[in-house]
PAZAPA-4460 file (N, C-alpha, C; in steps of 0.05 Angstrom, whole numbers, plus 32768, in hexadecimal, padded with zeros to 4 digits):
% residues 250
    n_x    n_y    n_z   ca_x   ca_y   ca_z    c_x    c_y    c_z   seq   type   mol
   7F49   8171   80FF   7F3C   8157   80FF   7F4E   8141   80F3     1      X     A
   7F5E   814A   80E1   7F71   8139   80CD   7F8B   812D   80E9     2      X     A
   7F8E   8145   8100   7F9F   813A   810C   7F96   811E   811F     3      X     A
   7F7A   812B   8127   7F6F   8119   813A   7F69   80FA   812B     4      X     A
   7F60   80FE   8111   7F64   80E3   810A   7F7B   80D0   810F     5      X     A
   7F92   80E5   8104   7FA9   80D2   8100   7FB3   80CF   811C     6      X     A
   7FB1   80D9   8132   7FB1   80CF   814D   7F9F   80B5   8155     7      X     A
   7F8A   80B2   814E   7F7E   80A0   8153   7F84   808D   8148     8      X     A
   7F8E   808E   812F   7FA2   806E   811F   7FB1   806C   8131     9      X     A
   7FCA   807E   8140   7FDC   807D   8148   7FD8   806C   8165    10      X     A
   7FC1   8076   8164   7FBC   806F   818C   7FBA   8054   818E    11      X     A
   7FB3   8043   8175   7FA7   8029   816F   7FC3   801D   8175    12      X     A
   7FCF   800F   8180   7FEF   8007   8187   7FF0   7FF0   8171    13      X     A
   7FDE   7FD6   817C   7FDD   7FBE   816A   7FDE   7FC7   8150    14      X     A
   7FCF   7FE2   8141   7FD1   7FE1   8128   7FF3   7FF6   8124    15      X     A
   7FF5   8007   8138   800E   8015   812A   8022   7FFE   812F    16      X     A
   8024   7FEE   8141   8047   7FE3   8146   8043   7FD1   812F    17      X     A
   8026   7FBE   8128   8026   7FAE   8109   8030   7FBC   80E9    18      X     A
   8027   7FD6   80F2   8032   7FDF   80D7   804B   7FED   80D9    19      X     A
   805D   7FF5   80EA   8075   7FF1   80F2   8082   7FDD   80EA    20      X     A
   807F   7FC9   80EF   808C   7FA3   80F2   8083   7FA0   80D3    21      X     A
   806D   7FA4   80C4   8068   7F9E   80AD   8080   7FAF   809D    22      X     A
   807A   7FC7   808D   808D   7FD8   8087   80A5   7FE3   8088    23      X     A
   80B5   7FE3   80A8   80CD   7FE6   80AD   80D6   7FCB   80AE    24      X     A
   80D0   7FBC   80C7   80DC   7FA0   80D1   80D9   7F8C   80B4    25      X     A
   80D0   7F8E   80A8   80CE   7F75   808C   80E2   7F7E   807C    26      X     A
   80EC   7F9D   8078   8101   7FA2   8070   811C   7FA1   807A    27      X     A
   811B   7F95   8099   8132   7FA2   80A1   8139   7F7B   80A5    28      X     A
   8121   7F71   80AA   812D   7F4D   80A5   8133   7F3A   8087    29      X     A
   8122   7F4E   8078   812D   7F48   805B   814B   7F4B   8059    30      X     A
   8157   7F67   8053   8171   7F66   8055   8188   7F64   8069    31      X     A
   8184   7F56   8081   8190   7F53   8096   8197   7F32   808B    32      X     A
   8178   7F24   8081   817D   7F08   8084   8192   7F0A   8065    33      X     A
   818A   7F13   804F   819B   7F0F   803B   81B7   7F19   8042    34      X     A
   81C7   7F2C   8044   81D8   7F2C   804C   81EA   7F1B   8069    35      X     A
   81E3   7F16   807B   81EE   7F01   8084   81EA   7EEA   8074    36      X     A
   81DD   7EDA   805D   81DF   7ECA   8053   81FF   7ED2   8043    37      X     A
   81FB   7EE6   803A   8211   7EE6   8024   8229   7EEC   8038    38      X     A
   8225   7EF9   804E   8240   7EF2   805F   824E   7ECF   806A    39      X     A
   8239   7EC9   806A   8246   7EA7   8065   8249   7E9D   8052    40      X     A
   823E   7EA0   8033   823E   7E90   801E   823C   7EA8   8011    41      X     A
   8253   7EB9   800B   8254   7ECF   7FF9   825E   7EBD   7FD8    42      X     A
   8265   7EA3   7FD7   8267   7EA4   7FC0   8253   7E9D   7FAC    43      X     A
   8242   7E94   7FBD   8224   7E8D   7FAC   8210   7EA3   7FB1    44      X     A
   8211   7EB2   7FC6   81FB   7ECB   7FD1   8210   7EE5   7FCE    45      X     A
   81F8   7EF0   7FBD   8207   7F0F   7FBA   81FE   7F22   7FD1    46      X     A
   8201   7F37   7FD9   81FD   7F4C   7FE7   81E6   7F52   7FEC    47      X     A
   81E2   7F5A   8001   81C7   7F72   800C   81BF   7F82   7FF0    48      X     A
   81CD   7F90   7FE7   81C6   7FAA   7FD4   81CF   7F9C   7FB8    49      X     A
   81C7   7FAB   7FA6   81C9   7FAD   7F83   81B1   7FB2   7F85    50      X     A
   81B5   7FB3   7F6A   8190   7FAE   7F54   817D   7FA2   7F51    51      X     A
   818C   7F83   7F55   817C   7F70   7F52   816D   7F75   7F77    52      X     A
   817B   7F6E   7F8A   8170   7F6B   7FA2   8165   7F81   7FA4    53      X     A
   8161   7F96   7F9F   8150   7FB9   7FA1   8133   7FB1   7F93    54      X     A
   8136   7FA1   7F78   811B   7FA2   7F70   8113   7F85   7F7C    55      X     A
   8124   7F77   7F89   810F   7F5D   7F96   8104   7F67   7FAF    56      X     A
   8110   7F75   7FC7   810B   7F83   7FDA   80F2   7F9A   7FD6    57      X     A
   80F7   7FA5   7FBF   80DF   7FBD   7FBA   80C0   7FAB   7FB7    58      X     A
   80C9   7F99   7FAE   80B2   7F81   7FA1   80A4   7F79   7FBD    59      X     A
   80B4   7F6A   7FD2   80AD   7F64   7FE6   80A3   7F78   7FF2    60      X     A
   80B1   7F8A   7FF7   80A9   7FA5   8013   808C   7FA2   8005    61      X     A
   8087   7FAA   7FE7   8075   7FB8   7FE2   8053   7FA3   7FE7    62      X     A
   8052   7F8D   7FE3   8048   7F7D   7FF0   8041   7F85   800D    63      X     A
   8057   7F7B   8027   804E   7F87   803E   8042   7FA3   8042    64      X     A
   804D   7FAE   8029   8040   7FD6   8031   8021   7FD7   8029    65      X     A
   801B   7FC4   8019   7FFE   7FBF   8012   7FEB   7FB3   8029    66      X     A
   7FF3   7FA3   8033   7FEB   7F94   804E   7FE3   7FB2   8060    67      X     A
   7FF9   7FC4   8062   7FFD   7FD2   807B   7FEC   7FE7   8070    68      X     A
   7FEA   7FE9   8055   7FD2   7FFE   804A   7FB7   7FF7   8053    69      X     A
   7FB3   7FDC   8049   7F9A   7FD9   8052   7F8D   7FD6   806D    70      X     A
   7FB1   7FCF   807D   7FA2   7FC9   809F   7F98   7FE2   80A8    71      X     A
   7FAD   8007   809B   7FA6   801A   80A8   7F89   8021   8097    72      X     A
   7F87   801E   8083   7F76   802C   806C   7F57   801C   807E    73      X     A
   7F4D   8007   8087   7F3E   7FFA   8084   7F31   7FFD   80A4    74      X     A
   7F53   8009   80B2   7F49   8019   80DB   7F3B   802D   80D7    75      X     A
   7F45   803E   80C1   7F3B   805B   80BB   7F27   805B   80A8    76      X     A
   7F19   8047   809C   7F01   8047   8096   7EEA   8040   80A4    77      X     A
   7EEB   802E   80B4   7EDB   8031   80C6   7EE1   802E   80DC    78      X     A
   7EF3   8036   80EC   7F02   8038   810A   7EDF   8042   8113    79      X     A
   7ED6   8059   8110   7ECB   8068   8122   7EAF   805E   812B    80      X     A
   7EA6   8048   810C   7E89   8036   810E   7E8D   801D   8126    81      X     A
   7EA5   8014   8124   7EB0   7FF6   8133   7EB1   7FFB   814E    82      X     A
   7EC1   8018   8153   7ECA   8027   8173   7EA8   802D   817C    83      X     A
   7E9C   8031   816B   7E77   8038   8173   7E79   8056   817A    84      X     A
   7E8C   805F   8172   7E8D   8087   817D   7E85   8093   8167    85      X     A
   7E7C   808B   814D   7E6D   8096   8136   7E5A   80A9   813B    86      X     A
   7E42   80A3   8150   7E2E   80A7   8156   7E3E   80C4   815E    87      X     A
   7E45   80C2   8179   7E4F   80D5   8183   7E5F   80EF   8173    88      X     A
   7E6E   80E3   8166   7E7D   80F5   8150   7E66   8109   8142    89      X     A
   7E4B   80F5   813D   7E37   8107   812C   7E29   8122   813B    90      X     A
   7E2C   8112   8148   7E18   811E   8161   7E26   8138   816D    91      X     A
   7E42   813D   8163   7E48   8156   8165   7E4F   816C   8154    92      X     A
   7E31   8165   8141   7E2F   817B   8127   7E43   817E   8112    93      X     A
   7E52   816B   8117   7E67   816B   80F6   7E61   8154   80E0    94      X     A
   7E61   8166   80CA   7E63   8153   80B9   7E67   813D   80B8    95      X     A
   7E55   8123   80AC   7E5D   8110   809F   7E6C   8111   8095    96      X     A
   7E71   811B   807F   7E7D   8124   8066   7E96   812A   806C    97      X     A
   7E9D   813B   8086   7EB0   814A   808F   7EC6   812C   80A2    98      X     A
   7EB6   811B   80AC   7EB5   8109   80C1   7ED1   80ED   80AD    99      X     A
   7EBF   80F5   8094   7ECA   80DF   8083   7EE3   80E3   806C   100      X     A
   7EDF   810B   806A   7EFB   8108   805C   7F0D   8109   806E   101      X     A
   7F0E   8113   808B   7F2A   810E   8090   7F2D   80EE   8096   102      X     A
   7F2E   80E1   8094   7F31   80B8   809C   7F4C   80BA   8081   103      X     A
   7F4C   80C0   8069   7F57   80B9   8057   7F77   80C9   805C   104      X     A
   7F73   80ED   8059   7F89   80F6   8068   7F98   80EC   8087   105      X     A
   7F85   80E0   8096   7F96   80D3   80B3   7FA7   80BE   80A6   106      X     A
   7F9A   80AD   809A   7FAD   8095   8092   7FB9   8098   8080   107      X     A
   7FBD   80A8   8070   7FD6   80AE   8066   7FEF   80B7   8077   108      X     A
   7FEA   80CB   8086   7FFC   80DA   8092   800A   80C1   80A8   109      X     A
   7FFB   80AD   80A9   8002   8097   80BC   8015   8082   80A9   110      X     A
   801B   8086   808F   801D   8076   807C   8036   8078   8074   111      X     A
   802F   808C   8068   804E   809A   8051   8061   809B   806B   112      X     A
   805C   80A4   8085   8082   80A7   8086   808B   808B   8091   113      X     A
   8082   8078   809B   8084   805B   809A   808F   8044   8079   114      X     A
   8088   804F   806A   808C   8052   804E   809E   805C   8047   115      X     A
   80A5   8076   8046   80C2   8081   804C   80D3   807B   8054   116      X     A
   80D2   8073   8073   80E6   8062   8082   80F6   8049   8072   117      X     A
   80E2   8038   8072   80E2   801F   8060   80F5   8023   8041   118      X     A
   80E4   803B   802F   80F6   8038   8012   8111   8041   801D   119      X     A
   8114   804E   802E   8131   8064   8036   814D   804A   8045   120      X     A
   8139   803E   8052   8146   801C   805B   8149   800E   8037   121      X     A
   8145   8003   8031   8141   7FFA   8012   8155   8007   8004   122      X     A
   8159   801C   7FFE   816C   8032   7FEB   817F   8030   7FF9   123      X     A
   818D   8035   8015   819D   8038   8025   81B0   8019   801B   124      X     A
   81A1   800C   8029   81BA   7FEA   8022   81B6   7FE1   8009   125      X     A
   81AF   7FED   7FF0   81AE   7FEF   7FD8   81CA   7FFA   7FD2   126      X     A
   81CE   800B   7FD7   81DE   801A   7FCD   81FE   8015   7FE6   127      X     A
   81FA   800F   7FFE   8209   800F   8016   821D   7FF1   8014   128      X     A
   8206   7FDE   8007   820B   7FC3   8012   820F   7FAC   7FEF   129      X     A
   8211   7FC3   7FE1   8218   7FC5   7FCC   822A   7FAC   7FBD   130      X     A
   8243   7FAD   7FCF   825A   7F96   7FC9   825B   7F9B   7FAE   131      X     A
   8266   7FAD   7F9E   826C   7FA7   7F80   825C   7FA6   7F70   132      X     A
   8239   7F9D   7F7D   8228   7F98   7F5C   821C   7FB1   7F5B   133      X     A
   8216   7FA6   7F43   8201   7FC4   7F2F   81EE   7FD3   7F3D   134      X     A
   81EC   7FEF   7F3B   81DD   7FF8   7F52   81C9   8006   7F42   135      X     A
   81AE   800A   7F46   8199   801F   7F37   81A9   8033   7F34   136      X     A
   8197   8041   7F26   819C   8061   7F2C   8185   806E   7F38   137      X     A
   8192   808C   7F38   817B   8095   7F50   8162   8097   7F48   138      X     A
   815E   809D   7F22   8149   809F   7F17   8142   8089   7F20   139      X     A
   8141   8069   7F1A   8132   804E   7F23   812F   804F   7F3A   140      X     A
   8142   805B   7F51   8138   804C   7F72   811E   8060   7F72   141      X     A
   8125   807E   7F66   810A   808B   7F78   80F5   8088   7F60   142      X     A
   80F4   8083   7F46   80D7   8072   7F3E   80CF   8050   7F48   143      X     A
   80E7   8043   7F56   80D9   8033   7F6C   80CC   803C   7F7F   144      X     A
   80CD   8056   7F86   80C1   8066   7FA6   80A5   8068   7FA0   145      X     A
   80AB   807D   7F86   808E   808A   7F7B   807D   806B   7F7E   146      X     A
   8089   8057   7F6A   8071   803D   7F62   8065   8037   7F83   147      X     A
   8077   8034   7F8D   8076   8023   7FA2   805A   8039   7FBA   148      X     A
   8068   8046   7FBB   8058   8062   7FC4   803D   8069   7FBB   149      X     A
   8036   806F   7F9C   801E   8074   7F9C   800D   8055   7F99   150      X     A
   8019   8042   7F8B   800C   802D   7F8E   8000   8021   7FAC   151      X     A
   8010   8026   7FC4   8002   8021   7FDA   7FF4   8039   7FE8   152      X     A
   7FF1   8051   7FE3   7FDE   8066   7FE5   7FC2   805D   7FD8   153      X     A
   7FC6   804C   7FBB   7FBE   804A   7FB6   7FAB   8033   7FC5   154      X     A
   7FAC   8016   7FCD   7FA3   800B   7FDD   7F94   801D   7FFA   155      X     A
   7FA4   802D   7FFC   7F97   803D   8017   7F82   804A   8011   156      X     A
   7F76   8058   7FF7   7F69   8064   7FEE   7F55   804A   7FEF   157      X     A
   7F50   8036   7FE4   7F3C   801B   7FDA   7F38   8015   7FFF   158      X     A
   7F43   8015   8007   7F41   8007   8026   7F2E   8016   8039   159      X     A
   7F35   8038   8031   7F23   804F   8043   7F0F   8047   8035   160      X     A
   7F07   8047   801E   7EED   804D   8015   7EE4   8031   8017   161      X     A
   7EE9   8015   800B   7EDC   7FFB   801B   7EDB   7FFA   8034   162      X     A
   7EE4   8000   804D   7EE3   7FFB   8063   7EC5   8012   806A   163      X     A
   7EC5   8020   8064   7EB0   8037   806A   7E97   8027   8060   164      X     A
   7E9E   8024   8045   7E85   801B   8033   7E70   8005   8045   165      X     A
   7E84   7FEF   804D   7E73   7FDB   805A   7E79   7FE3   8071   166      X     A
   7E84   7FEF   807E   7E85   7FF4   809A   7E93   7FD8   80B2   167      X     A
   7E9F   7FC7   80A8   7EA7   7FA9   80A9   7ECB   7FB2   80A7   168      X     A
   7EDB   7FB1   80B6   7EF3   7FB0   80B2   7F07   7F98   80AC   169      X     A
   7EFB   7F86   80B0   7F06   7F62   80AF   7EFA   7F61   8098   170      X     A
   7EE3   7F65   8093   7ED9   7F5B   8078   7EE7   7F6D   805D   171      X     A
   7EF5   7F85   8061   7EF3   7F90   804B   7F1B   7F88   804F   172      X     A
   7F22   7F85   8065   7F3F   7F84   8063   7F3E   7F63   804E   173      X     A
   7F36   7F4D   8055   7F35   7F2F   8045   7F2C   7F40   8029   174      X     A
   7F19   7F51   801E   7F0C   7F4E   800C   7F22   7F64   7FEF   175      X     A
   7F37   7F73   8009   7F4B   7F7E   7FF4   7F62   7F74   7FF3   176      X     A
   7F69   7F56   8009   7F7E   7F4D   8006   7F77   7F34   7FF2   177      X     A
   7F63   7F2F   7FED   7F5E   7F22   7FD8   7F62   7F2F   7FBC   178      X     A
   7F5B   7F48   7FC2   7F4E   7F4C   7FA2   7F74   7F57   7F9F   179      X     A
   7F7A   7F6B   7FAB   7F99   7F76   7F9E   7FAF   7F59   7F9C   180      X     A
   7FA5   7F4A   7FB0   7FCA   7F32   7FB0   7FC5   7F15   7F9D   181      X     A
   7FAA   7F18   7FA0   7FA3   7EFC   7F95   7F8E   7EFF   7F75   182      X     A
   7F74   7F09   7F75   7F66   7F07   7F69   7F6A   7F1F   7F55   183      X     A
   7F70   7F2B   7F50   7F86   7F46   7F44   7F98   7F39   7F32   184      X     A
   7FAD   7F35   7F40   7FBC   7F2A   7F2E   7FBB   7F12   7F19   185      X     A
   7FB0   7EF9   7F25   7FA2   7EED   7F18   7F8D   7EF3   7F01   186      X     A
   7F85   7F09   7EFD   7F66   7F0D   7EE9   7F76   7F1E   7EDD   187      X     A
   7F8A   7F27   7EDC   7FA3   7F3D   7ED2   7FB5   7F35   7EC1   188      X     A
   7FBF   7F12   7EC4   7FC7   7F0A   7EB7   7FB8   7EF5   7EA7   189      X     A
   7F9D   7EF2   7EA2   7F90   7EDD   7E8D   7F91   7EF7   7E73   190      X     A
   7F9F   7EEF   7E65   7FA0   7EFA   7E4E   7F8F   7EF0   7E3B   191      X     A
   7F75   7EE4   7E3D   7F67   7EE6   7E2B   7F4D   7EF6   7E33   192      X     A
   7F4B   7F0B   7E4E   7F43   7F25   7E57   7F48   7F38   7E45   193      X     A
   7F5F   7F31   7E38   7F66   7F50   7E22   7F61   7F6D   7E38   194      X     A
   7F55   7F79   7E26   7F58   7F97   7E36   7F47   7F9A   7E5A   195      X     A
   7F3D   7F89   7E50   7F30   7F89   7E74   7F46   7F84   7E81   196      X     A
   7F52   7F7F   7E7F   7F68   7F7F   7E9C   7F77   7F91   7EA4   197      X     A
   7F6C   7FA5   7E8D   7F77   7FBB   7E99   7F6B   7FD2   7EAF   198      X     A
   7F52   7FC5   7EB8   7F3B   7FD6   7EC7   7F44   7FC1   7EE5   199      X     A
   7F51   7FAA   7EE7   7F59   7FA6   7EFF   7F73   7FB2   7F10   200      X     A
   7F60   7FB7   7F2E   7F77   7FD0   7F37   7F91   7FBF   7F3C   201      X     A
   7F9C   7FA6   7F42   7FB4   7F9B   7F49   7FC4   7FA3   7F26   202      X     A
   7FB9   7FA8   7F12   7FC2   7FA8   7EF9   7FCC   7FC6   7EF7   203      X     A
   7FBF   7FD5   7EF8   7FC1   7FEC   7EFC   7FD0   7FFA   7F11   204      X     A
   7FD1   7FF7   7F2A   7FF3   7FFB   7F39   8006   7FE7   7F2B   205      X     A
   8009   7FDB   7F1D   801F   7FCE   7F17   802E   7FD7   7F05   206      X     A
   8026   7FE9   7EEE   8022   7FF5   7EDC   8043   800C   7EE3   207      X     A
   803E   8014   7EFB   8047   8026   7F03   8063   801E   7F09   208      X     A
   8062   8001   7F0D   8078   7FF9   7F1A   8095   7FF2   7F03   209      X     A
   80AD   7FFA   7F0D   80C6   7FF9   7EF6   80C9   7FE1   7EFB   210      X     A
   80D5   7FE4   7ED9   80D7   7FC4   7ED4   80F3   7FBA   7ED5   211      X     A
   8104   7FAD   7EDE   8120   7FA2   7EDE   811B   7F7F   7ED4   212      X     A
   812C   7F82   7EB9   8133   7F6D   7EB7   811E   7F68   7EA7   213      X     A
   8112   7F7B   7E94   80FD   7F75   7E8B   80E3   7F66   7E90   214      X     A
   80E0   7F6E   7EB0   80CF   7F5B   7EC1   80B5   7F60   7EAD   215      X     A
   809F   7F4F   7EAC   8089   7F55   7E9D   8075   7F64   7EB9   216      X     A
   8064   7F77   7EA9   804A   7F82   7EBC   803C   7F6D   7EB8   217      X     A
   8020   7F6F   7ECF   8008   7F61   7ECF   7FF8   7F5F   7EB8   218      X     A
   7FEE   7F77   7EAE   7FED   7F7F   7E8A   7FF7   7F9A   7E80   219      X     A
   7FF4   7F92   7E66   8004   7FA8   7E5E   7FE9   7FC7   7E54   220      X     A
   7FF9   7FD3   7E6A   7FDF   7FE9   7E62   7FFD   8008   7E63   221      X     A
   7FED   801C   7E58   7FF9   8031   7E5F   7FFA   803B   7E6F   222      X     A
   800B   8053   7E7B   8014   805B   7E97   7FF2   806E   7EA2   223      X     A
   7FEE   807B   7E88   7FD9   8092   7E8E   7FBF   8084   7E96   224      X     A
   7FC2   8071   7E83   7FA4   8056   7E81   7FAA   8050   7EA3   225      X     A
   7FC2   8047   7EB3   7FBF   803E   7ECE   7FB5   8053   7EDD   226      X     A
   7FC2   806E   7EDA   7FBE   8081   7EEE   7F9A   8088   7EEE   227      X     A
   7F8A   8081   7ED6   7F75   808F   7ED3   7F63   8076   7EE1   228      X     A
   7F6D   805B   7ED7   7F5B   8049   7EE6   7F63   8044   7F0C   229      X     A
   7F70   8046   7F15   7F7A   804D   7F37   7F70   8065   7F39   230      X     A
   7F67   8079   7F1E   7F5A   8094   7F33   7F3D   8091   7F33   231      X     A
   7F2E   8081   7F24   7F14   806F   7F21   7F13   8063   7F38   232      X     A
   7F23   8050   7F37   7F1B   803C   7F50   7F18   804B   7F72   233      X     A
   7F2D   8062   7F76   7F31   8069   7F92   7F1A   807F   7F93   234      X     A
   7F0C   808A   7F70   7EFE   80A0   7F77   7EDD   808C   7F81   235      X     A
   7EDC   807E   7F72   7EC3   8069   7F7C   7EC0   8061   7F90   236      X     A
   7ED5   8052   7F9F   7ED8   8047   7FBD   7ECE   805F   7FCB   237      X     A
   7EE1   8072   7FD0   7EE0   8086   7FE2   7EC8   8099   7FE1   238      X     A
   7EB7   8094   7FCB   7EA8   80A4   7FC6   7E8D   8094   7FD7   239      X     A
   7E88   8077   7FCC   7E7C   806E   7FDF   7E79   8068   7FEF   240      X     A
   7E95   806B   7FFF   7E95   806E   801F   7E91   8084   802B   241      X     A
   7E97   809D   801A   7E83   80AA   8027   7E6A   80B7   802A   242      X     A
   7E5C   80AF   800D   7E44   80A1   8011   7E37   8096   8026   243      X     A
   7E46   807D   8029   7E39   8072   804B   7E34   8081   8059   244      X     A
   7E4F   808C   8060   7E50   809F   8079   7E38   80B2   8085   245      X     A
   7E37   80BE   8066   7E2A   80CC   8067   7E07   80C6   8066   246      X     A
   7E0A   80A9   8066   7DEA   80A4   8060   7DDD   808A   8083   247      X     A
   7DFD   8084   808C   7DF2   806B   809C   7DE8   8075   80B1   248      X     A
   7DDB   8066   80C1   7DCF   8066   80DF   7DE9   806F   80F7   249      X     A
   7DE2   808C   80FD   7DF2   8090   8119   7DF0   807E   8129   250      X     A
***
């Protein structure tokens, strides 16, 4: 069933060639366009690769990989209510229950190696396109992978279980590109929230994320404090999505 889901993301073209062009193509015009800059004006523009451009690039991808979380996370939550084949799906004695955990495994498996692709592009002219500057090490590029990685698993997790919940895929895609890009970060950084800001999830993937250059987090919470509040948030979503599932009108 886990395969047949992730065929059915796949079959969706508009959504796979968008999250293609999101994830690969945003990486591959990021450092195409900076490097030909610095091939004309190398004395003011540095290179494709270093440190500095690895963690501005990781910054950006990771943005678009959120988008592309939520476009797949939010098909696979309710693809099957929108397509109207729900009914039918029930109606051939399988689980609800059964109906709705695989949605979360399809879109992953649709996810991570697009993700892969992308950090492996990223690390490659990091290290390739280099010209002389300072380069990570392998410990920093691949705890950029991990951040980058579970933090947008993480979005995919919030997306299956809101999209299910209301059964609305437009509404829940606006309602998490609000809350992770905009309204997140913002309520993350009023520091006169004190410890509440540490229960918002844009605060909490951030947490995860390495710091260069002593970049500041959203707030300052501990690593364990993030992992326990992102396993709150995805176990609630997903829980009440499948809830629905398991409760709505065939």
């Amino acid at each position: 069933m886990i395969v047949a889901e992730l065929l059915k993301l796949r079959k969706r073209r508009g959504l796979f060639w968008w999250s293609v062009v999101l994830m690969i193509g945003s990486v591959v015009v990021i450092e195409v366009a900076v490097e030909i800059v610095h091939l004309f004006d190398s004395a003011d523009h540095g290179p494709a690769g270093g440190i500095d451009n690895f963690a501005g690039t990781m910054s950006g991808l990771g943005a678009f990989a959120g988008l592309t979380a939520v476009l797949i996370g939010t098909t696979a939550g309710s693809g099957d209510v929108s397509a109207g084949v729900f009914r039918d799906l029930v109606s051939t004695g399988r689980s609800r229950i059964a109906l709705f955990a695989v949605r979360l495994p399809g879109a992953v498996l649709m996810f991570v190696p697009l993700a892969v692709i992308a950090w492996l592009i990223t690390v490659a002219v990091c290290y390739g396109l280099a010209g002389g500057q300072p380069t990570p090490s392998a410990g920093l590029a691949v705890h950029f992978g991990i951040w980058f990685l579970i933090g947008r698993l993480f979005d995919l997790c919030l997306a299956v279980g809101l999209a299910a919940l209301i059964g609305a895929r437009g509404i829940a895609i606006g309602v998490l590109l609000a809350a992770q890009l905009a309204i997140g970060p913002i309520l993350a950084s009023i520091t006169s929230f004190g410890v509440f800001r540490e229960i918002v999830p844009a605060a909490a993937s951030d947490t995860l994320r390495p710091t260069v250059d002593n970049a500041p987090h959203l707030a300052p919470m501990s690593l364990a404090a993030a992992i326990v509040v992102m396993l709150i948030w995805a176990g609630v979503l997903l829980t009440a999505g499948a809830w629905r599932t398991a409760t709505q009108d065939a």
